[in-house]
MDTraj code that builds the backbone (N, CA, C; nanometers):
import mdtraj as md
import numpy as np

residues = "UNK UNK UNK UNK UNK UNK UNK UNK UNK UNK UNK UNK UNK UNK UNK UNK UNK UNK UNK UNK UNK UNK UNK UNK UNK UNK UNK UNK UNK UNK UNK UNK UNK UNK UNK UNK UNK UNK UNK UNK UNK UNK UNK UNK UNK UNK UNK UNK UNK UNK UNK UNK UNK UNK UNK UNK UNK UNK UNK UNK UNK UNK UNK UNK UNK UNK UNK UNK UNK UNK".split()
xyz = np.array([
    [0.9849, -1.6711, -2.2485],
    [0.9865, -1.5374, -2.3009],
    [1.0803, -1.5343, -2.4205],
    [1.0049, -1.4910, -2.5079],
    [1.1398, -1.4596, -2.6467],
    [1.1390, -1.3121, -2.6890],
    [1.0808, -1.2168, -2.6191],
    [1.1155, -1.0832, -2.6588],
    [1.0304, -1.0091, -2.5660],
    [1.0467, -0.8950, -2.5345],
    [1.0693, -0.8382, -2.3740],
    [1.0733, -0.6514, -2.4883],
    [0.9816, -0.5549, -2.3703],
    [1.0266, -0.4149, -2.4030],
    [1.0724, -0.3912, -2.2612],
    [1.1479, -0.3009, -2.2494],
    [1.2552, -0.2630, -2.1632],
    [1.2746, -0.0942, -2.1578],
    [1.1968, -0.0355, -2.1053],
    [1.2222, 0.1069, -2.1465],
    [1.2650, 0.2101, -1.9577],
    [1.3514, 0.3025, -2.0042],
    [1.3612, 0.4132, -1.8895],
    [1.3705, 0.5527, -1.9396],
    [1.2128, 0.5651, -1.8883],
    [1.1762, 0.7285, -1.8764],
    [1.2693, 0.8319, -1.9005],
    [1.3054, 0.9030, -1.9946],
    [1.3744, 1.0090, -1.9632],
    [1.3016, 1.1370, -1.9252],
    [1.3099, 1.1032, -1.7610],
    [1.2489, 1.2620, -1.7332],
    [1.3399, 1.3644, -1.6616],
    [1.3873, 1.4776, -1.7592],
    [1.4853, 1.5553, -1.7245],
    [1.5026, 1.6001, -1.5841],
    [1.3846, 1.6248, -1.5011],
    [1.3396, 1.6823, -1.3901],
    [1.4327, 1.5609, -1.2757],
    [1.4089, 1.4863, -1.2998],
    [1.5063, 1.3666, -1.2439],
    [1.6224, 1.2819, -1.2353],
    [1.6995, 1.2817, -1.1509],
    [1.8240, 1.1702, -1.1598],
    [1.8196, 1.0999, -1.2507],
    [1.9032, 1.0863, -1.3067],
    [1.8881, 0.9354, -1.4107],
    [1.9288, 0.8054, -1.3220],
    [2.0015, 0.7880, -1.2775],
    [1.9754, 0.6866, -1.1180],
    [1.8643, 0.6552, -1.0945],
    [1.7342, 0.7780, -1.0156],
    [1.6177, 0.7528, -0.9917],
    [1.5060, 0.7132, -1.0773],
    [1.5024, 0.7063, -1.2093],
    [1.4388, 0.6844, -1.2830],
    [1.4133, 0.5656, -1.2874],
    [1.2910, 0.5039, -1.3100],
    [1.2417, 0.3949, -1.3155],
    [1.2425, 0.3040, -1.4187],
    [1.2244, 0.1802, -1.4069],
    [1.2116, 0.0889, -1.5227],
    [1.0756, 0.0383, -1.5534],
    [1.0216, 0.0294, -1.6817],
    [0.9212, -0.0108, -1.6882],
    [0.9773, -0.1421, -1.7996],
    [0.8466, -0.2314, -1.7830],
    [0.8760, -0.3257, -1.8548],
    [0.7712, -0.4085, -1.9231],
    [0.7604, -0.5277, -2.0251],
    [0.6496, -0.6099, -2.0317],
    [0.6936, -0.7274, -2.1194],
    [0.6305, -0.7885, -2.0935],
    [0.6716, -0.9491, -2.2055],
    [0.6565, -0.9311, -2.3174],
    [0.5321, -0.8603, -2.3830],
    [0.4162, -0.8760, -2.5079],
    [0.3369, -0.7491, -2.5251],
    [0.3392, -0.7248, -2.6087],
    [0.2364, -0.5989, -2.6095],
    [0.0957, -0.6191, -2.6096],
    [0.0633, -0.7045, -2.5415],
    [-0.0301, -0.7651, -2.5258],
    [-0.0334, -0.7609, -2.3543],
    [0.0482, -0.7706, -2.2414],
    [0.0550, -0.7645, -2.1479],
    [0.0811, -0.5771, -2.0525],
    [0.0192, -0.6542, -1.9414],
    [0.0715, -0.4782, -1.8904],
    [0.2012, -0.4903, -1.8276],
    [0.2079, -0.3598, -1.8116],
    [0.3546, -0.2735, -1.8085],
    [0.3864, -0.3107, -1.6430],
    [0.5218, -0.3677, -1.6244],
    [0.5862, -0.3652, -1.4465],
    [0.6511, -0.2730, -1.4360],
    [0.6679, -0.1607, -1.3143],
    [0.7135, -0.0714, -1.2984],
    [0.8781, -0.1115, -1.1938],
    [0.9158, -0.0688, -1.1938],
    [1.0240, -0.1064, -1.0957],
    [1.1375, -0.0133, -1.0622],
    [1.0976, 0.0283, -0.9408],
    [1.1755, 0.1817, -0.8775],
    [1.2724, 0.1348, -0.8239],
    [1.3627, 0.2080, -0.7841],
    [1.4982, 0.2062, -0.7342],
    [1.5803, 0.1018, -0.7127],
    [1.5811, 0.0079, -0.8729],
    [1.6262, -0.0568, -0.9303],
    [1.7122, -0.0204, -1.0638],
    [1.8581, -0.0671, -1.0264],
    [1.9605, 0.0321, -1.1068],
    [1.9108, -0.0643, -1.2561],
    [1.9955, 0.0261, -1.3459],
    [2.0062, -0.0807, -1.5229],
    [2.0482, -0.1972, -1.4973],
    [2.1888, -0.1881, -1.3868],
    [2.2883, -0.3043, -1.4505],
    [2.2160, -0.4296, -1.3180],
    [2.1319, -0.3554, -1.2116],
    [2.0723, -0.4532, -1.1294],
    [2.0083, -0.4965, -1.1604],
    [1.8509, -0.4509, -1.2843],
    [1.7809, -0.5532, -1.3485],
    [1.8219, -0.6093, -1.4575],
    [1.9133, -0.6278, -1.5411],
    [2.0140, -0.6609, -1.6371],
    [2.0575, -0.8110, -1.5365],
    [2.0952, -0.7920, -1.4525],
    [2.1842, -0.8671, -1.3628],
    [2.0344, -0.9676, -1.3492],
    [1.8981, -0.9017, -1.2268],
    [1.8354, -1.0106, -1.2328],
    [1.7540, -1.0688, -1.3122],
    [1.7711, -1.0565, -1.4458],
    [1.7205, -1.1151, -1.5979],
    [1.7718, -1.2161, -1.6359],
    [1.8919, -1.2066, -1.6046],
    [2.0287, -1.3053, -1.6474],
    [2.0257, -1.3864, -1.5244],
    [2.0030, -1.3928, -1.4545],
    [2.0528, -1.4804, -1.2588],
    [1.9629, -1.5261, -1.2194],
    [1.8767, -1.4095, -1.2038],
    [1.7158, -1.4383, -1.0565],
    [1.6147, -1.5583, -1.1344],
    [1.6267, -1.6906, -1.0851],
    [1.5349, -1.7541, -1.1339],
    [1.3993, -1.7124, -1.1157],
    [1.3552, -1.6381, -0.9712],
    [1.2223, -1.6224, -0.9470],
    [1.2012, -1.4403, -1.0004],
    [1.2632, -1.4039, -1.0839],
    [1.2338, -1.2093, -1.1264],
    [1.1656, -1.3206, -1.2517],
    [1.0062, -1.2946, -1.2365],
    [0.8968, -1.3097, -1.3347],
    [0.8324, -1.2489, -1.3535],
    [0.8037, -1.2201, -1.4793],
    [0.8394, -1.3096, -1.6097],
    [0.9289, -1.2709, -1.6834],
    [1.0250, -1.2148, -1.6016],
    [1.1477, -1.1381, -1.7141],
    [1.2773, -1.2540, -1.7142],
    [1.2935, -1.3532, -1.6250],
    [1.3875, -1.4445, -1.5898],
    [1.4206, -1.5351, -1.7230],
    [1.5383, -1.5195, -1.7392],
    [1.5870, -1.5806, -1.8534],
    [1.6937, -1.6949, -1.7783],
    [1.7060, -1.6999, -1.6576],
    [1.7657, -1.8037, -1.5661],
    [1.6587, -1.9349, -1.5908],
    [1.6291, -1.9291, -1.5953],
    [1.5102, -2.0396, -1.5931],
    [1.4985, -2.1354, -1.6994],
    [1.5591, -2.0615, -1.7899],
    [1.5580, -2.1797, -1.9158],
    [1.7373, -2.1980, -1.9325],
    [1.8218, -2.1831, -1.9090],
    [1.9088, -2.2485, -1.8763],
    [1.9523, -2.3264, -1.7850],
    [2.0687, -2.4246, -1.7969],
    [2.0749, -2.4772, -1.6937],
    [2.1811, -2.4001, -1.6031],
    [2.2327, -2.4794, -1.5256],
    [2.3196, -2.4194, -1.4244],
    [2.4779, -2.4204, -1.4378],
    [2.5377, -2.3059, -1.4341],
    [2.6393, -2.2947, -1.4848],
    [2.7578, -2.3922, -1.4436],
    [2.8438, -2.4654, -1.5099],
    [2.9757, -2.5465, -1.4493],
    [3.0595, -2.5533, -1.4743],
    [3.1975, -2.6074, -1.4497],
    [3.2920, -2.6293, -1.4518],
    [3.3696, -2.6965, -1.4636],
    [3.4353, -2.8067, -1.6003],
    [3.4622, -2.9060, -1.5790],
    [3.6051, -2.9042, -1.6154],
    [3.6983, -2.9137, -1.5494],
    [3.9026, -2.8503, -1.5632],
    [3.9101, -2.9886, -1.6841],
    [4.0117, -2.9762, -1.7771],
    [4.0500, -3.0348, -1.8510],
    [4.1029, -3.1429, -1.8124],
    [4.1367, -3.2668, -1.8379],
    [4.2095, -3.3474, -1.7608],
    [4.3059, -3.4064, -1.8718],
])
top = md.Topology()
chain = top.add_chain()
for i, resn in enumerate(residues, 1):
    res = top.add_residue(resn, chain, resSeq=i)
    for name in ("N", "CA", "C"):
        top.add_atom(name, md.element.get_by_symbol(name[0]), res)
traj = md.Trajectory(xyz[None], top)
């Protein structure tokens, strides 16, 4: 994936909490809906969740490490 739309509904009638995420790879693809899923939780599994597809940006990195100075 190299570019992603990312949009949340502003519908006044509703929580902004409850509001949904919609999403898509391409404008060429259809739209994923995804309810009671916060910002910073799909933010979070974009960046982490190897298997949140096709939005997973875990997947093309490798795995994070740690190597102390010696």
């Amino acid at each position: 994936m190299t570019e992603a739309s990312h949009y949340w509904p502003a519908d006044t009638s509703k929580n902004p909490e409850e509001r949904p995420i919609v999403a898509r790879t391409s404008p060429l693809e259809d739209w994923h809906r995804f309810d009671g899923v916060s910002t910073s939780e799909f933010i979070h599994r974009i960046l982490t969740d190897r298997e949140f597809r096709p939005f997973s940006m875990a997947r093309k990195v490798g795995r994070p490490f740690f190597d102390a100075y010696r």
